[in-house]
C-alpha positions in Angstrom: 1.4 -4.6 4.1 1.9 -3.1 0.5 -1.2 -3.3 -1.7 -1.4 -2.0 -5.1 -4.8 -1.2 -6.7 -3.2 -0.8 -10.1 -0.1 -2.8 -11.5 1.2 -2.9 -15.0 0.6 -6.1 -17.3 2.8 -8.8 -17.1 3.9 -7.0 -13.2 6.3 -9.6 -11.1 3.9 -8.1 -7.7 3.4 -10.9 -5.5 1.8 -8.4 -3.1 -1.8 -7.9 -2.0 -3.6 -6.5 -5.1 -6.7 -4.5 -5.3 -9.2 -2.3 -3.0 -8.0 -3.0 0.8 -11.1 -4.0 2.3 -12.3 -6.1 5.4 -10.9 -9.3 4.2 -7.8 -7.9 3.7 -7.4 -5.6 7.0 -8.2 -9.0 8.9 -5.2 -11.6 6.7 -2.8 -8.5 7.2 -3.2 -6.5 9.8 -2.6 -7.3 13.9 -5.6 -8.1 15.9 -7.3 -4.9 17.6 -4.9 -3.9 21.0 -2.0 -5.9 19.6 -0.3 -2.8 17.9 -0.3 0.0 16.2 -1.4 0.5 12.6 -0.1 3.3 10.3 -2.4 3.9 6.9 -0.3 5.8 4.1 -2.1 7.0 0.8 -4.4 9.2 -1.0 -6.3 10.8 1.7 -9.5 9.4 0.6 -8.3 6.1 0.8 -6.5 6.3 4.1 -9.8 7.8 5.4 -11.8 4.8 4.1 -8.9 2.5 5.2 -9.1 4.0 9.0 -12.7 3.5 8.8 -12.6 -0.1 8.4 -10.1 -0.7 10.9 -11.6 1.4 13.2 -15.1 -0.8 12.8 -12.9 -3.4 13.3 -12.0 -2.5 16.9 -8.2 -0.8 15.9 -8.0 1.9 18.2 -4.4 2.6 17.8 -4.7 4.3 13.5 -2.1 6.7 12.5 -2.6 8.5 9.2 0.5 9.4 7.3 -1.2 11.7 4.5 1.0 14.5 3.0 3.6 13.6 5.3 1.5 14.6 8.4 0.6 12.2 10.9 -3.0 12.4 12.0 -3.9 9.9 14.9 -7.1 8.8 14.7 -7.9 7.1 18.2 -10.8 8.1 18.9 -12.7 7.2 15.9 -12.6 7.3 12.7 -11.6 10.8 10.4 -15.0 12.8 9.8 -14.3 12.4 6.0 -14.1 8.4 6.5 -17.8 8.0 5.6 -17.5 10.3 2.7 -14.6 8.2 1.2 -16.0 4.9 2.0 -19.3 5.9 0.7 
């Protein structure tokens, strides 16, 4: 899933738009233990992205940030509750 939380006017997007946030992780995303989920994106917002899955039983998160992939099984990221704050 592609979501942008800024588009320009008049934008032909017919993808998810806005802040990706519970009700979005649940219409998009596989049900927890059915796969793996990679996050890709600012770091703060992969880190408040993880968080949600993660509350959302997701066990399998991989962070793409800077090109490095940070799995985040075990919980989420220290700096998810900063970023979700």
């Amino acid at each position: 899933m592609w979501s942008l939380r800024r588009w320009p006017a008049g934008s032909s997007w017919a993808g998810t738009r806005g802040v990706v946030d519970e009700a979005v992780v649940r219409r998009t995303c596989p049900a927890p233990g059915e796969g793996l989920v990679f996050v890709c994106g600012p770091p703060p917002m992969e880190a408040a992205v993880a968080s949600l899955l993660m509350k959302g039983g997701h066990t399998n998160v991989v962070l793409l940030s800077s090109g490095t992939v940070h799995a985040a099984t075990n919980g989420p990221p220290a700096a998810a509750d900063e970023a979700a704050g």
